[in-house]
C-alpha positions, 0 to 999 in steps of 0.5 A: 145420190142425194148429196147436194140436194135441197130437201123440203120435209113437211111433217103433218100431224100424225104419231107417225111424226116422230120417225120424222126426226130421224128422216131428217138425219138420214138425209142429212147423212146421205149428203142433203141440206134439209128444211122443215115444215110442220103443221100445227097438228105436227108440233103436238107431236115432235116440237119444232126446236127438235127439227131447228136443232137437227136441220141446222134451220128454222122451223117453219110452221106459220104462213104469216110469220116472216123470218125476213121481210125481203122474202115470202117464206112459203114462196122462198122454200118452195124456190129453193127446194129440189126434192120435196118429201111429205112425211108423215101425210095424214089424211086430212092434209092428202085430202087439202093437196088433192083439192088445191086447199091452201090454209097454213104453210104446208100447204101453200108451200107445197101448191107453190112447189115444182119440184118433185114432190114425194107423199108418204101417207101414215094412218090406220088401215081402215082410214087408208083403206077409205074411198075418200082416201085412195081416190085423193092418193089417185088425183095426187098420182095423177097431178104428179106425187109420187106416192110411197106406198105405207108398210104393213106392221104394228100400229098404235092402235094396237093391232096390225095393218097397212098403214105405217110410214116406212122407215127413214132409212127405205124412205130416203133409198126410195127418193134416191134411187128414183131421183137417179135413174139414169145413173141406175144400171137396172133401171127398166129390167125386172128382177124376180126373188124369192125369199123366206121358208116355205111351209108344207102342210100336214094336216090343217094345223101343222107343216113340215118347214125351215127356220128361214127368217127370208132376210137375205131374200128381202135385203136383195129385193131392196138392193135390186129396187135401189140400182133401178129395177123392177122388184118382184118379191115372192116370199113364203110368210116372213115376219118382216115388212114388204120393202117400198116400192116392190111388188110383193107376192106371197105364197106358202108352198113349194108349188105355189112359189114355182107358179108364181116364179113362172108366171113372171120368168118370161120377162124376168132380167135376173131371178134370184132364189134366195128362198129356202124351198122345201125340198119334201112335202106329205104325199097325202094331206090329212083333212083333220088335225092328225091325232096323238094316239099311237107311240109313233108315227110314219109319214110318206114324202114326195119330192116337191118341185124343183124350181131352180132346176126348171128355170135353168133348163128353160132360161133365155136371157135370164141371169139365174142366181142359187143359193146353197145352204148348206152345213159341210162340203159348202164348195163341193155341193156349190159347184155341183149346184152349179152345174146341175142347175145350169145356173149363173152363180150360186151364193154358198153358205154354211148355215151352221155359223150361228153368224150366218146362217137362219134368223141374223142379220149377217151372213158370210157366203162364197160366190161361185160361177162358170168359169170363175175361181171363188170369191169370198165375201167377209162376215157382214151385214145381209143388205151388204152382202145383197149389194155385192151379190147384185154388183157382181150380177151387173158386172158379168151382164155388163149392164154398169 
């Protein structure tokens, strides 16, 4: 969806900066034509030989270095360019933007830009967290950036925080897909999933759970995002970042992934409940860490809501996907889920293949619906799988 376009890339002086090559290639990749400007912070980081070298042109760093005298090099590219990307964005250059402040080439390119124009902010949590700096974020939003909202990760200040540039490849889904949305078939509808394992308590320190990583859940929040729609992601504790531009909403029971379901399933087009939900919990909490002293220890267990269930039996126009993970009789269990839930598709799969199962990152399931004969889907990576899952949602919805 990007193919053809005339990408700008501005990179300012951030660590940040070397994802920025990258960007670049994925770009490129997807079919754009891209220029690059840095700042003069920018090129203490990556040179711009690297960029020249990637992008196939010059670099652009110096607003009185005119590579051709019958133009104005920051009026030209800002001429020429469809789609402009700001990433990294340091706080310093967010503030100028936000200001009108144009005193090197960035800058004034990008006051002399109509085109659309996406700002990626990557710096310490602490420093985005700033009063200064999300009001500049909110008068760049108003003024029409559209802003892409910083990962929560490892930063190199050593600790971990919100504040990291998304990686290229989620930057450059996140331009495409709102670069197009009248060619997205979900564009306008919400999407409801959930994802990881949640986690039952025992005591203060210790839970009954799964070994659910939530990489399938979190490969169909973005596979939702990028055909348009709304994403709600409700995820139990994942070591995996938010996807951009999704609504993450995090639990860590059964019970609190069924209110949250809830609370947004009236509105919901599709929910997928691609979580691995704790089928049991203790039926009594202990309030102190329970103790090792005798040789063995009985616990009573309690049924924990059955949420997929419940939204079956309560669905209007919702189109509801299960999943079934199961280790023997995979089409037998499926088809039975099926019917019980009252569900639109079950996504079956035999998490005893140590290639599809918990903690990788490809999955090989069978897709099972009313009315319909299975269909199989070959060993692939999850974000393919997501795709196809999705692509035959839309299809029985007639939404394409």
């Amino acid at each position: 969806m990007l193919a053809g376009k005339h990408i700008a890339l501005y990179v300012t002086g951030g660590i940040a900066a070397y994802k920025a090559a990258s960007l670049v290639r994925e770009l490129i990749r997807r079919g754009a034509e891209v220029r690059v400007a840095e700042t003069e912070g920018a090129t203490a980081f990556v040179t711009p030989l690297t960029f020249q070298v990637l992008s196939k042109h010059v670099v652009y760093t110096d607003r009185f270095k005119q590579e051709d005298a019958a133009e104005v090099a920051h009026i030209a590219l800002a001429d020429w360019t469809d789609i402009a990307i700001i990433a990294p964005a340091t706080a310093d250059v967010i503030g100028k933007l936000a200001n009108g402040i144009a005193d090197d080439f960035v800058t004034t390119a990008l006051l002399a830009t109509v085109a659309p124009k996406y700002i990626a902010p990557a710096m310490n949590v602490h420093m985005l967290a700033n009063s200064a700096v999300a009001r500049n974020l909110a008068q760049l939003q108003q003024d029409g950036f559209d802003v892409i909202d910083p990962a929560v990760g490892f930063l190199a200040e050593g600790y971990s925080g919100k504040g990291r540039l998304p990686e290229p490849h989620e930057i450059a889904d996140y331009v495409a897909h709102k670069s197009n949305p009248q060619q997205l078939p979900l564009q306008g509808k919400k999407v409801i999933i959930t994802a990881g394992g949640t986690r039952e308590r025992l005591d203060p320190v210790r839970f009954i759970g799964n070994d659910s990583s939530g990489k399938m859940g979190y490969a169909l929040a973005e596979a939702a995002r990028d055909l348009g729609a709304e994403v709600i992601l409700i995820s139990a504790k994942t070591n995996l970042s938010a996807p951009t531009g999704i609504m993450l909403i995090s639990v860590e029971t059964a019970a609190q992934m069924s209110q949250a379901v809830q609370a947004q399933f009236k509105t919901a087009a599709i929910v997928i409940m691609a979580a691995a939900v704790s089928d049991y919990r203790p039926k009594q909490v202990a309030k102190e860490k329970i103790k090792k002293t005798a040789v063995t220890l009985t616990l009573e267990l309690e049924k924990t809501p059955d949420i997929l269930a419940t939204l079956g039996q309560n669905k209007q126009q919702q189109y509801l996907i299960g999943f079934a993970a199961e280790t023997q009789n995979i089409a037998e269990y499926a088809q039975g889920k099926l019917t019980a839930k009252k569900a639109n598709m079950i996504v079956a799969n035999d998490v005893s293949n140590r290639n599809a199962g918990f903690n990788v990152s490809t999955n090989k399931v069978t897709i099972f619906r009313p009315n319909q004969g299975p269909l199989d889907l070959p060993l692939a990576d999850k974000h393919v799988i997501a795709r196809e899952i999705l692509a035959q949602a839309v299809e029985d919805l007639k939404l394409n």
